[in-house]
TORDRENDO-31643 format. One line per 8 residues: number of its first residue (from 1); for each residue x, y, z of C-alpha. Coordinates in steps of 0.25 Angstrom, whole numbers, plus 2048, in hexadecimal, padded with zeros to 3 digits. Example, Ala and Ser with C-alpha at 12.3 -4.5 7.8 and 13.67 -1.06 7.14 Angstrom:
2
1> 831/7EE/81F; 837/7FC/81D
This chain:
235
1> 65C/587/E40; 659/58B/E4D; 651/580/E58; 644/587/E55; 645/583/E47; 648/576/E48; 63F/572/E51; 633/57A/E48
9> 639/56F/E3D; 639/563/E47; 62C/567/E49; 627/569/E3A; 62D/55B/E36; 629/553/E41; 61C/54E/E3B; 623/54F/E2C
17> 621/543/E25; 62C/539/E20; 632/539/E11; 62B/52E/E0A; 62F/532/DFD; 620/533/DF8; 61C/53E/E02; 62A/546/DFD
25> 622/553/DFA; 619/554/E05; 627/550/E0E; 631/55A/E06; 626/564/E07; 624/563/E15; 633/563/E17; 636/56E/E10
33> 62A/577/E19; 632/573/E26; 63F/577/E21; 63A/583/E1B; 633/588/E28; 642/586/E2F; 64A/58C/E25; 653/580/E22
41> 64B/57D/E14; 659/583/E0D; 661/576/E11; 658/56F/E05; 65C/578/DFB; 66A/57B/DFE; 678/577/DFF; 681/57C/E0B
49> 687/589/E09; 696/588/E06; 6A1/58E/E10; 6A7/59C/E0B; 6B6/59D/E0B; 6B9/5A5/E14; 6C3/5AC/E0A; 6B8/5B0/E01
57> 6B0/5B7/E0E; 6B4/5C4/E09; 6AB/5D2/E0B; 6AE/5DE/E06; 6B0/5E8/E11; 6B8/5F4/E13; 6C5/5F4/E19; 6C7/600/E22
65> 6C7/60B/E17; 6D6/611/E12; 6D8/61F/E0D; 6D7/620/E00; 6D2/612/DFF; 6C3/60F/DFB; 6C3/602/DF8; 6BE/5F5/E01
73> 6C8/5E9/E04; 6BF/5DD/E04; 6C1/5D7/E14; 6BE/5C8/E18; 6B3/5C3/E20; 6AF/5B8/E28; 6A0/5BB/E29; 69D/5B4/E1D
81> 6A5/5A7/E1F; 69F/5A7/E2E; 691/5AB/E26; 692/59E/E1E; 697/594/E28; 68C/597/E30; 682/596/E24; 687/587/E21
89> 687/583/E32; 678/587/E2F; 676/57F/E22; 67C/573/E27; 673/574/E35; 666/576/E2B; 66A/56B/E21; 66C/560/E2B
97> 65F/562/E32; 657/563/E25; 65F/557/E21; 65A/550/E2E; 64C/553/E2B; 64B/54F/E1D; 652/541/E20; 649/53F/E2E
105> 63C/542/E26; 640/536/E1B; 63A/528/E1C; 645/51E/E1F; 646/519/E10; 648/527/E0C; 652/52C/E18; 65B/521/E15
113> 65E/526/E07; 660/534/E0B; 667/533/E18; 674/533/E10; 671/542/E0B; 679/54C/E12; 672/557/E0D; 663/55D/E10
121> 663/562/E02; 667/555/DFA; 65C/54D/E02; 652/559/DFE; 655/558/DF0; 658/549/DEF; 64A/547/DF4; 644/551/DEA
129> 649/54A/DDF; 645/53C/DE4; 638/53F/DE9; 634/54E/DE4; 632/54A/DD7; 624/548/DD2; 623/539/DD0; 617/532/DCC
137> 619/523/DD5; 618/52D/DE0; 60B/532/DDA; 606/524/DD8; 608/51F/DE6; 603/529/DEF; 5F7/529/DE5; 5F7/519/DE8
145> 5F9/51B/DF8; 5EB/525/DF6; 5E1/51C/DED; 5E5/50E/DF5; 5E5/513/E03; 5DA/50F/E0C; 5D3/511/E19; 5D1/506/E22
153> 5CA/503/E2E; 5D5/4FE/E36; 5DC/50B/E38; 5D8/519/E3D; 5D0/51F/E31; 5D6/52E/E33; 5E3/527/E34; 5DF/521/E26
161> 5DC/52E/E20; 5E8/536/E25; 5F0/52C/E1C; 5E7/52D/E11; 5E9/53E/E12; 5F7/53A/E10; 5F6/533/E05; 5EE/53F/DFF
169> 5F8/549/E01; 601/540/DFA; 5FC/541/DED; 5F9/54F/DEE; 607/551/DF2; 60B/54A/DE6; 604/554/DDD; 5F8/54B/DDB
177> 5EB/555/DDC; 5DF/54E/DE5; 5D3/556/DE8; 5CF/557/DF7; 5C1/550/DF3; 5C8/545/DEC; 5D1/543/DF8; 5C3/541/E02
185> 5BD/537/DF9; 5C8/52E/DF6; 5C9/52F/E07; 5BC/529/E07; 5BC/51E/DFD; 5C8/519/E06; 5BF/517/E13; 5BF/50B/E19
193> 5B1/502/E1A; 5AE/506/E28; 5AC/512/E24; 5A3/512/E17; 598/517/E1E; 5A1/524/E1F; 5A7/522/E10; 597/521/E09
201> 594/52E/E14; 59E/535/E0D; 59B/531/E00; 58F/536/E01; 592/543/E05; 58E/550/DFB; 59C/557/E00; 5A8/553/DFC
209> 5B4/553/E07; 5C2/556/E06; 5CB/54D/E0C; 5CE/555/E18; 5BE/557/E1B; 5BB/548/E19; 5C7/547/E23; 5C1/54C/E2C
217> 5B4/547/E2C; 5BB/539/E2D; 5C1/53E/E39; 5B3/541/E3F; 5AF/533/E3A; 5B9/52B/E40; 5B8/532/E4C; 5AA/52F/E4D
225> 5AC/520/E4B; 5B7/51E/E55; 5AC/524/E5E; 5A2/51A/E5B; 5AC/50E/E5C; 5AE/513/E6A; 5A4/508/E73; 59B/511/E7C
233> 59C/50F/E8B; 591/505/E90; 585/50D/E9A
């Protein structure tokens, strides 16, 4: 992989998210895009290539042609073996930087129990069958982290909701179907008090929102209240 490359993949992971072991799919996934865009996605699904004996690097090629004689006398090469030696160089350079991006992207509990795998491939599949599988505890706590979440007044409310989005794509990355609307109204049954004047505006509202359009109208009021919290300069 050349510098270019590697930097485009510095650049692709460097707001990747931790391996929590609940988040695996949306990690593996997002993983396995960035690998993919730099061509090293191979070292996840493969072994190393073994050596070729040079003895068994034969071609048949004619020999210089002898009257009388038609047939071809097999000659060694070394293209082959040089071919291969050059193949593994390459597959060793690849493994040990997916390798180093798996492990770095791993919470500290999870990178201690992996640090001992050698292989780009064991990790990948070890972790598929640890965490891949479908697994209902997972589905019943990311469902519990979305119904007992809650705003409060004493931190940013955008902030709030950005965790709440989270929580969302959890359970839809854990196969759980929500419809958008549903998503919007839980949102703002989860308001805090200060702002029930917004919550019983909303309620009364003949459109239904999606939770990207009730977003951003939060955005708008949160703006507009930080604005009136501002004291006006005295005349």
């Amino acid at each position: 992989m050349n510098r270019n490359s590697q930097s485009r993949l510095y650049l692709d992971l460097s707001k990747a998210e931790s391996l929590d072991g609940i988040n695996y799919k949306r990690w593996s996934q997002r993983m396995l895009i960035a690998f993919e865009q730099v061509e090293v996605d191979y070292i996840l699904f493969n072994d190393s290539p073994k050596p070729i004996p040079q003895t068994n690097a034969v071609i048949d090629i004619p020999s210089t042609p002898v009257a009388g004689n038609k047939e071809f006398i097999p000659i060694q090469t070394t293209s082959s073996v040089i071919a291969n030696e050059s193949e593994i160089k390459k597959f060793e350079r690849d493994k040990k930087l997916v390798r180093g991006h798996l492990l770095n992207h791993m919470k500290n509990n999870i990178f201690d129990l992996y640090i001992k795998f050698k292989s780009a491939k064991e990790i990948w599949v070890s972790l598929e069958k640890k965490y891949g599988a479908d697994d209902a505890g997972k589905k019943k706590y990311v469902t519990g982290n979305w119904l007992n979440f809650k705003l409060v007044n004493t931190k940013p409310i955008m902030e709030q909701v950005h965790v709440y989005e989270n929580y969302v794509a959890e359970i839809l990355v854990q196969g759980m179907k929500m419809c958008e609307i549903l998503q919007a109204n839980m949102l703002i049954e989860k308001l805090p008090e200060s702002w029930s004047d917004y919550r019983n505006h909303l309620k009364h509202k003949k459109k239904d929102l999606t939770l990207e359009e009730l977003v951003s109208h939060m955005k708008i009021e949160e703006a507009n209240c930080l604005k009136d919290s501002i004291p006006k300069p005295k005349k």
